[in-house]
NUDREN-494015 format. One record per residue: x, y, z of N, C-alpha, C in turn; residue in one letter. Coordinates in pm, whole numbers, padded with zeros to 5 digits, always signed. Each point is the difference from the previous one (the first is absolute). Example, Ala and Ser with C-alpha at 12.3 -4.5 7.8 and 13.67 -1.06 7.14 Angstrom:
BEGIN
+01319-00569+00780-00089+00119+00000+00090+00120+00000a -00035+00105-00072+00082+00119+00006-00077+00109+00073s 
END
This chain:
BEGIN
-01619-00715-01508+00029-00077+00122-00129-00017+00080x -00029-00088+00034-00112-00064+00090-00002+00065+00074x -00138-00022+00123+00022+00055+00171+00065-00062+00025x +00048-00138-00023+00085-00121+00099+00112-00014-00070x +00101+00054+00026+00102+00012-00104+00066-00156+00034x +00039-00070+00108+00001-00116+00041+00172-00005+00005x +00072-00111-00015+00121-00026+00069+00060+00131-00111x -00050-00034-00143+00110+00061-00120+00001+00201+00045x -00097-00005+00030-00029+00164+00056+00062+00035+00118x +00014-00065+00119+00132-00036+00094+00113+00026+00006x +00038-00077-00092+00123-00047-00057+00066+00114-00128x -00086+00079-00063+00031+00147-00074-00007+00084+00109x -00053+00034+00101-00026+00053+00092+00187+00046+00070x +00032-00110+00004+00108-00041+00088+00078+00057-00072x +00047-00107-00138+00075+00041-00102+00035+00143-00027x -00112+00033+00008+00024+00192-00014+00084+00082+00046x +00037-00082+00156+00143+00081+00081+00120-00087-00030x +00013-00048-00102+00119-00086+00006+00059+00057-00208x -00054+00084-00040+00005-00022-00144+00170+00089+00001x +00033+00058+00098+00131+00072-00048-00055+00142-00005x -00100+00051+00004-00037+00168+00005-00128-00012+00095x +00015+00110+00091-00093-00008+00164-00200+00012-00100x -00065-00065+00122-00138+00001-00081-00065+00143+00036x -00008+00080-00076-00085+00149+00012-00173-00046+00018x -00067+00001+00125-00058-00039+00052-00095+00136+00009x -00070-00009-00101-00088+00164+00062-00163-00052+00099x -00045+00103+00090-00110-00004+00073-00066+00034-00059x -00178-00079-00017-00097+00056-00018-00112+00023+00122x -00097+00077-00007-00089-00003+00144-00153-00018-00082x -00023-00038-00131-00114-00039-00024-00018-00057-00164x -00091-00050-00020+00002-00108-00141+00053+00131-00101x -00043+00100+00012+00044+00062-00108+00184+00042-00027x +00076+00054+00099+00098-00014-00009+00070-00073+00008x -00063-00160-00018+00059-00110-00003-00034-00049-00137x -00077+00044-00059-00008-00065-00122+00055+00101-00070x +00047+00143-00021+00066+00065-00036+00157-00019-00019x +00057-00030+00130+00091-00052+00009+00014-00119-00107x -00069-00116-00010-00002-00126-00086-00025+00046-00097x -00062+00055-00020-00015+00080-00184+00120+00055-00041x +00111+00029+00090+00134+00098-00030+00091-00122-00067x -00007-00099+00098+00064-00135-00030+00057-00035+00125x +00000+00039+00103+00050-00061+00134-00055-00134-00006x +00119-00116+00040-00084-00125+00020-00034-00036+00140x +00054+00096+00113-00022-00080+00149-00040+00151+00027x -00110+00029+00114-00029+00072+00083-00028+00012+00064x -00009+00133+00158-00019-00038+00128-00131+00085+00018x +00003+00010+00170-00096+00108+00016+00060+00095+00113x -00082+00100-00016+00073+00109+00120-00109+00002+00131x +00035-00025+00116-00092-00002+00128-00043+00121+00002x +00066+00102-00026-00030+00141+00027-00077+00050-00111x +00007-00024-00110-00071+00016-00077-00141-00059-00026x +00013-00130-00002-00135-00093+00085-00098+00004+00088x +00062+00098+00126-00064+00040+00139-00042+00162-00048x +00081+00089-00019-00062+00099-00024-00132+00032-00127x +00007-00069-00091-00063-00014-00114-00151-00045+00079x +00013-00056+00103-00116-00062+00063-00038+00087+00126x +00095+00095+00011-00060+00085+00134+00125-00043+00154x +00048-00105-00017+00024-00046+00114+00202+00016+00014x -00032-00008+00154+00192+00030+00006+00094-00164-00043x +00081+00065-00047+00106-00175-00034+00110+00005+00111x +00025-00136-00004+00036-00073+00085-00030-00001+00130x -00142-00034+00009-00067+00049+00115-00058-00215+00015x -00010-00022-00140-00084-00129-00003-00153+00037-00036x -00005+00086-00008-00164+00064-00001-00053-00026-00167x +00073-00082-00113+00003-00019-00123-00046-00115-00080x +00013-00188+00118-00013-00087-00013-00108-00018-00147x -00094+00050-00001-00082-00037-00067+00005+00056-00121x +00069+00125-00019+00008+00114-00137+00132-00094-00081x +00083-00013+00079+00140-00106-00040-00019-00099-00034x -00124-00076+00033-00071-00155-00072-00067+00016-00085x -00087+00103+00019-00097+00022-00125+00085+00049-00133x +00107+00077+00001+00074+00044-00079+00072-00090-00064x +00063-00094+00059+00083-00081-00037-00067-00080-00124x -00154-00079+00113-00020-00084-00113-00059+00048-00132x -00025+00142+00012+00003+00081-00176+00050-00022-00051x +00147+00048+00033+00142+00058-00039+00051-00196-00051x -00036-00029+00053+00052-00167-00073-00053-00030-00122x -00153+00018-00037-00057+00010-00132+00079+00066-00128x +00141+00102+00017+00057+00066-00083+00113-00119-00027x +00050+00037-00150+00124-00095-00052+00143+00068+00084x +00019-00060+00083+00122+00080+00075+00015-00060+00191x +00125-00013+00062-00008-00056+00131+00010+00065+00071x -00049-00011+00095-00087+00041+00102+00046+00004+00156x +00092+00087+00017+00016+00007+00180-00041+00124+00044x -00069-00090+00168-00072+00121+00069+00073+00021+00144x -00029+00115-00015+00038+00072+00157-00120+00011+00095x +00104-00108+00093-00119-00046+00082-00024+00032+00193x +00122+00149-00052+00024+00055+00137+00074-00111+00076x -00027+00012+00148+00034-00104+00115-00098-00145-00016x -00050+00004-00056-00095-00153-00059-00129+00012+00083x -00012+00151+00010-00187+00023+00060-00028-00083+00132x +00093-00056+00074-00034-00115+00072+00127+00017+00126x +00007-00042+00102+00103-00020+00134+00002-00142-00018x -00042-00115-00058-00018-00091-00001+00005-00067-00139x +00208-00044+00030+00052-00128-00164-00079-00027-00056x -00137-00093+00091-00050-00081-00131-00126+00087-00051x -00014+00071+00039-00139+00116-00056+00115+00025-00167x +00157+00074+00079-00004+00056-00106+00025-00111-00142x +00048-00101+00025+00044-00109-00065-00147-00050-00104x -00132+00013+00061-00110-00035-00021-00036+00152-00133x +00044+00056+00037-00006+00181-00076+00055-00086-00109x +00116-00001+00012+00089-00050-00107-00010-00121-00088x -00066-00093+00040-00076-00133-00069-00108+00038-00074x -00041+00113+00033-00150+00040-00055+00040+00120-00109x +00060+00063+00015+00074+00074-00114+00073-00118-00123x +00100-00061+00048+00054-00086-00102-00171-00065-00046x -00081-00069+00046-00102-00057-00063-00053+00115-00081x +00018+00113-00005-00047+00099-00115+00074+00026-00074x +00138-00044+00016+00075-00019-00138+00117+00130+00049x +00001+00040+00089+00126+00060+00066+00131-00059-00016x +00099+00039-00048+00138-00033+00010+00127+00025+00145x -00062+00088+00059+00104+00034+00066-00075+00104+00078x +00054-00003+00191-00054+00133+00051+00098+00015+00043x -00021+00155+00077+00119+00128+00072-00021-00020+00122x +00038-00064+00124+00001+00049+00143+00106+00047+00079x -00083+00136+00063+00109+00093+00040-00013-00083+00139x +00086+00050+00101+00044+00013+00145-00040+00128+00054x -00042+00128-00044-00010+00064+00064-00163+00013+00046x -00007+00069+00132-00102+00013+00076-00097+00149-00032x -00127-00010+00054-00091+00126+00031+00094+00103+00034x +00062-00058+00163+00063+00113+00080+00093+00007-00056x +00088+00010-00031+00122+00045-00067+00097-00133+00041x -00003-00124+00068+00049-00064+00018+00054-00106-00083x +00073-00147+00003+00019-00112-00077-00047-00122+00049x -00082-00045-00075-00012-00128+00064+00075-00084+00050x -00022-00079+00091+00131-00043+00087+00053-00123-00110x +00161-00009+00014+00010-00086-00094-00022-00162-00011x -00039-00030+00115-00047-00118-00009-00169-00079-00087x -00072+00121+00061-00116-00023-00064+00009+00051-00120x +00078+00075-00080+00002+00030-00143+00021-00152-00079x +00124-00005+00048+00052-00173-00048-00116-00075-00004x -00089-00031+00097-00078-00047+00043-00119+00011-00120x -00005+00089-00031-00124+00044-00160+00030-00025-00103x +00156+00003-00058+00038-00018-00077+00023-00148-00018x +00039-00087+00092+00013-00125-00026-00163-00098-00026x -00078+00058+00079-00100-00037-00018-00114+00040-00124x +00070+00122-00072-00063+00031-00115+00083-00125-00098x +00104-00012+00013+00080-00044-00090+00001-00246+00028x -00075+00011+00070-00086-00118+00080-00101-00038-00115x -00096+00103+00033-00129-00028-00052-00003+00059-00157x +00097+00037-00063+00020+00049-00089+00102+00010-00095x +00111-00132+00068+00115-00011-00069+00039+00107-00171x -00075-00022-00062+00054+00104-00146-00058+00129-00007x -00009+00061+00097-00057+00124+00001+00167+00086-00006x -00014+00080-00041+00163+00114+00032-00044+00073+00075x +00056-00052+00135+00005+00139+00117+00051+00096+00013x -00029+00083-00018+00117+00168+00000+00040+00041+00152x +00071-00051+00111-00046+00096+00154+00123+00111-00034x -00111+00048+00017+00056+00187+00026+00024-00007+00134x +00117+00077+00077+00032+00035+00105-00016+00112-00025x -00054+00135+00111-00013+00131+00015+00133+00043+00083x +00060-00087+00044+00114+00110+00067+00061+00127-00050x +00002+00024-00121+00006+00108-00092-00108+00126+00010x -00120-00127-00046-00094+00132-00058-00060+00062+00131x -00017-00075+00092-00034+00074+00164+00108+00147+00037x +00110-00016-00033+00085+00095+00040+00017+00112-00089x -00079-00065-00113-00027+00136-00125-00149+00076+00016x -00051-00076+00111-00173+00050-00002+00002+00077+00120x +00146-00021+00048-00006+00056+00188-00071-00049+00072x -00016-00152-00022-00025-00100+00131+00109-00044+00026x +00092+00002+00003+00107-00089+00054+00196+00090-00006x +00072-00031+00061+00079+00083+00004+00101-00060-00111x +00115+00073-00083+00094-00044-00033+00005-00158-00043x +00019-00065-00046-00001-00182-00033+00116-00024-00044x +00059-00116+00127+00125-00039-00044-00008-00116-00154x +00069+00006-00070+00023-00140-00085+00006-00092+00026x +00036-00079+00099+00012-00091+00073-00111-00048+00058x -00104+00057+00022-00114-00034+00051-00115-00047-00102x +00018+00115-00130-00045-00059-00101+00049-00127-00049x +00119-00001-00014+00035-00172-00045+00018-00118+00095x -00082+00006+00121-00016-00088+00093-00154-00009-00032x -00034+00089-00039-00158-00027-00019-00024-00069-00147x +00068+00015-00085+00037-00055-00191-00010-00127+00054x +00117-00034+00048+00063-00124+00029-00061-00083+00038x -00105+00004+00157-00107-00082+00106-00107+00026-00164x -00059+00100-00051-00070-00020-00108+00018-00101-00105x +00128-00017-00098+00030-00096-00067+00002-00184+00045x +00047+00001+00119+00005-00134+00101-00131-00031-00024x -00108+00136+00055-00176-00066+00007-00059-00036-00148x +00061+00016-00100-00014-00014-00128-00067+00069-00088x +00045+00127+00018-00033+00083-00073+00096+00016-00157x -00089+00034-00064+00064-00040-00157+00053+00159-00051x +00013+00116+00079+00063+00130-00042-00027+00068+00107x +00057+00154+00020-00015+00039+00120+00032+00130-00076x -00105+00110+00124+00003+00110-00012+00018+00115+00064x +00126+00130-00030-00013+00134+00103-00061+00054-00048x -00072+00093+00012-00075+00112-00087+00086+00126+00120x +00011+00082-00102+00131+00127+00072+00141+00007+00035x +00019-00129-00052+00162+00001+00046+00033+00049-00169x +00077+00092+00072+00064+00098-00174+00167-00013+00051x +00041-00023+00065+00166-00001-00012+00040-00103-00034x +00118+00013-00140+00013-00036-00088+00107-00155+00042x +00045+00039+00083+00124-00112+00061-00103-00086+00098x -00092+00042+00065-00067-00061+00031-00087-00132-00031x -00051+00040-00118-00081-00070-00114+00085-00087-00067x +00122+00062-00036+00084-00116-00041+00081-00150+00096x +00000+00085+00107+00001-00133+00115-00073-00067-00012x -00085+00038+00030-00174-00105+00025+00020-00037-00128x -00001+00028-00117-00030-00141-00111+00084-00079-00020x +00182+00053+00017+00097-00145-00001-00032-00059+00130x -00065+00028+00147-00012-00117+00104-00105-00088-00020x -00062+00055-00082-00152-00091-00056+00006-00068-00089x +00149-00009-00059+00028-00092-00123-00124+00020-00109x -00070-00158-00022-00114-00026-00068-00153+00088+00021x +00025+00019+00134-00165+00044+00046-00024+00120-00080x -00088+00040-00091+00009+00145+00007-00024+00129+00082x +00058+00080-00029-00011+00123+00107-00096+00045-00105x -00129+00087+00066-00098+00063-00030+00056+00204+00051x -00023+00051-00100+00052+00180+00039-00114+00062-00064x -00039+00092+00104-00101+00104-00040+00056+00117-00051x -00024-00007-00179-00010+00125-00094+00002+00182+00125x +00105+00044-00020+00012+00113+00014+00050+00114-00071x -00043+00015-00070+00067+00114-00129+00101+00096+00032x -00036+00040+00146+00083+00090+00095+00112-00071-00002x +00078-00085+00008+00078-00072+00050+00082-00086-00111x -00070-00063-00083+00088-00119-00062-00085-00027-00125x +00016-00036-00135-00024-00060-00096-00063-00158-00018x -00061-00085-00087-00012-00095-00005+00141-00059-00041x +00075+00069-00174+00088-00059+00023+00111+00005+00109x -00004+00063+00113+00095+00049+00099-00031-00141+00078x -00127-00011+00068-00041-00122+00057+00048-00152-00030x +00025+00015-00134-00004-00088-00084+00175-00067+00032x +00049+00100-00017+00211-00001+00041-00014-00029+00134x -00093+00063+00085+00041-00063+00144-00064-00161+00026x -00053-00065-00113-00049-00075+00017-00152-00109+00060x -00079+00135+00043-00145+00000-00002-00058-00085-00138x -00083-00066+00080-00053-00129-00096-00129+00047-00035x -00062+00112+00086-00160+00046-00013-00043+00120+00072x -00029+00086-00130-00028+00164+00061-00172+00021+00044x -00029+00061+00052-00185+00006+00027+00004+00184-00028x -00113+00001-00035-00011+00140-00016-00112+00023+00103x -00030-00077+00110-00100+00035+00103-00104+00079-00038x +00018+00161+00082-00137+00019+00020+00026+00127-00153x +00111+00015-00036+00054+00124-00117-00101+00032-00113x -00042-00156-00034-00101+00022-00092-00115+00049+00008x -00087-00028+00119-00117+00065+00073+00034+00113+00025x +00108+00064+00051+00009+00188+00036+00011+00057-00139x +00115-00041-00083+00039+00033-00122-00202+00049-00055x -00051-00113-00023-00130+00023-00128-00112+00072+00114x +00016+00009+00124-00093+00100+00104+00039+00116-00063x +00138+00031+00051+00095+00124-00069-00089+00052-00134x +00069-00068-00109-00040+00036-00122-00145+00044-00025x -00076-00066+00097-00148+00044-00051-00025+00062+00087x +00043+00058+00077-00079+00136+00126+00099+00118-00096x +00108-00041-00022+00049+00135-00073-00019+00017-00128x -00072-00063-00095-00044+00028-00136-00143+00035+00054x -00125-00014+00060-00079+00021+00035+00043+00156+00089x +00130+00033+00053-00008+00155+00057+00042+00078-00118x +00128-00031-00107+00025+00063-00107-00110+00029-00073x -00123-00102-00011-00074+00076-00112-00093+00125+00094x -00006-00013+00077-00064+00133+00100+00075+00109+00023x +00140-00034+00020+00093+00133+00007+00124-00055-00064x -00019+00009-00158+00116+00046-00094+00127+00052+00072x +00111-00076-00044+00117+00057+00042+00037+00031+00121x -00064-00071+00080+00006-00013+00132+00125-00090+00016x +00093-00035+00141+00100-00081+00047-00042-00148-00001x +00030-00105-00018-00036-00123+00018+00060-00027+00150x -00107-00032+00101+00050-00040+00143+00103-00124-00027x +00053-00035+00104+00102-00132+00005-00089-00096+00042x +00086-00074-00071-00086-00203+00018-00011-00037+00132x -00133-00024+00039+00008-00024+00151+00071-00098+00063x +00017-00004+00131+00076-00096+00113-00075-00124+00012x +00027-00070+00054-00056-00178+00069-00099+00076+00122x +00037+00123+00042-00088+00007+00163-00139+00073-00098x +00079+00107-00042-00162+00127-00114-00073-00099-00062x +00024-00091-00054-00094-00094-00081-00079-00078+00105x +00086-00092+00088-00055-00064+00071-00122+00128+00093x +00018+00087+00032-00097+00126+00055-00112-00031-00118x -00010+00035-00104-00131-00043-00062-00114-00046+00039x +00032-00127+00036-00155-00068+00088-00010+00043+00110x +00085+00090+00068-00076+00033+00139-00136+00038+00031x -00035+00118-00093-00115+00075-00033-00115-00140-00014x +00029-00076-00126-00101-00125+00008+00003-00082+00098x +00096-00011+00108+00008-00105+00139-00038+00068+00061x -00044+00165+00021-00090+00059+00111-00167+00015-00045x +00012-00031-00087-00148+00016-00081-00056-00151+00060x +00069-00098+00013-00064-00090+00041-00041-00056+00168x +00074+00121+00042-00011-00047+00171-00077+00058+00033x 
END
């Protein structure tokens, strides 16, 4: 596959959430676990912000990434395989910046990006100006596949935000789909009746669900009707994991294997390199 995969690369892109079994969507955070991945046989892949930002020193979803997320991308397009990036809040307070992000990615042969709603502070972007990014990505970029992730979930799983009604999430789906977004995403919503609401009110759109092993299966996902699983940041802790603890086993034999780190312990990583630089 080309860098410019062009309408037909699009259009498989798309196809992918519509085949009758949800698209297993794994994250990579650099050419190598992205071409690993494509060597396995995955044909579509994403990227992980957190994995992306820390790999580079820096905190995610901060916006502090713009340039590691472009430079990456247009690598990651050189591989036989499609290509969506996570592109945080769109690095930008300003539609057409991020819309301009997004024209310039698809010109590298990008298929599809991720924009969340959630904020630095623990907040949501207000929902007007979300709409507002999304329509205007989807403007200047008509065949791109927009993913908007809403955080109403994952804020209340990070302890920014209290409790999240359902209802709020699917007022936010809904104003999302209208702005023309081509799939939509919770990352943390694990209740099971839940998930199955949201994909019969979304009819066609697909619902996007973040892989939790704790919680639910692919084929489990699959019965509630999830069109597209992400394995976020799992893959980046998972192979951190594996190689800090084969690197302690061979020093102390028969030692305990620690547990797979959290979204906050990983993201801690670059702190040490973000104070080295101030």
């Amino acid at each position: 596959m080309s860098a410019h995969p062009g309408p037909d690369g699009h259009t498989a892109f798309h196809r992918l959430h519509h085949t009758g079994r949800p698209l297993l969507l794994p994250n990579a955070w650099d050419h190598a676990s992205a071409a690993a991945l494509v060597r396995r046989g995955f044909p579509a892949i994403g990227t992980t912000s957190l994995g992306v930002a820390v790999a580079a020193g820096l905190p995610d979803a901060t916006g502090a990434t713009r340039a590691e997320t472009l430079a990456l991308a247009r690598g990651l397009t050189r591989l036989p395989a499609l290509v969506s990036v996570d592109i945080e809040g769109g690095f930008s307070e300003r539609p057409e910046e991020v819309a301009a992000l997004a024209a310039a990615l698809d010109a590298a042969g990008v298929v599809g990006v991720n924009i969340e709603d959630g904020r630095p502070d623990g907040t949501l972007t207000p929902l007007a100006r979300q709409c507002a990014v999304i329509e205007a990505v989807k403007e200047r970029v008509p065949r791109l596949f927009v993913n908007a992730r809403t955080d109403t979930h994952w804020l209340a799983a990070t302890g920014a935000a209290g409790t999240p009604r359902l209802s709020v999430t699917a007022e936010r789906l809904e104003h999302y789909v209208r702005a023309g977004a081509d799939g939509v995403f919770v990352p943390a919503l694990t209740d099971e009746h839940h998930i199955a609401s949201l994909a019969d009110d979304l009819g066609d759109t697909p619902l996007n669900i973040l892989l939790s092993p704790r919680h639910h299966t692919y084929e489990r996902l699959a019965e509630l009707g999830v069109r597209r699983i992400s394995c976020g940041s799992l893959l980046f802790r998972a192979a951190l994991h594996r190689a800090v603890e084969l690197a302690w086993s061979l020093a102390h034999p028969g030692s305990d294997p620690a547990p797979l780190p959290g979204y906050a312990e990983t993201e801690s990583l670059s702190d040490a390199f973000m104070a080295a630089q101030t």
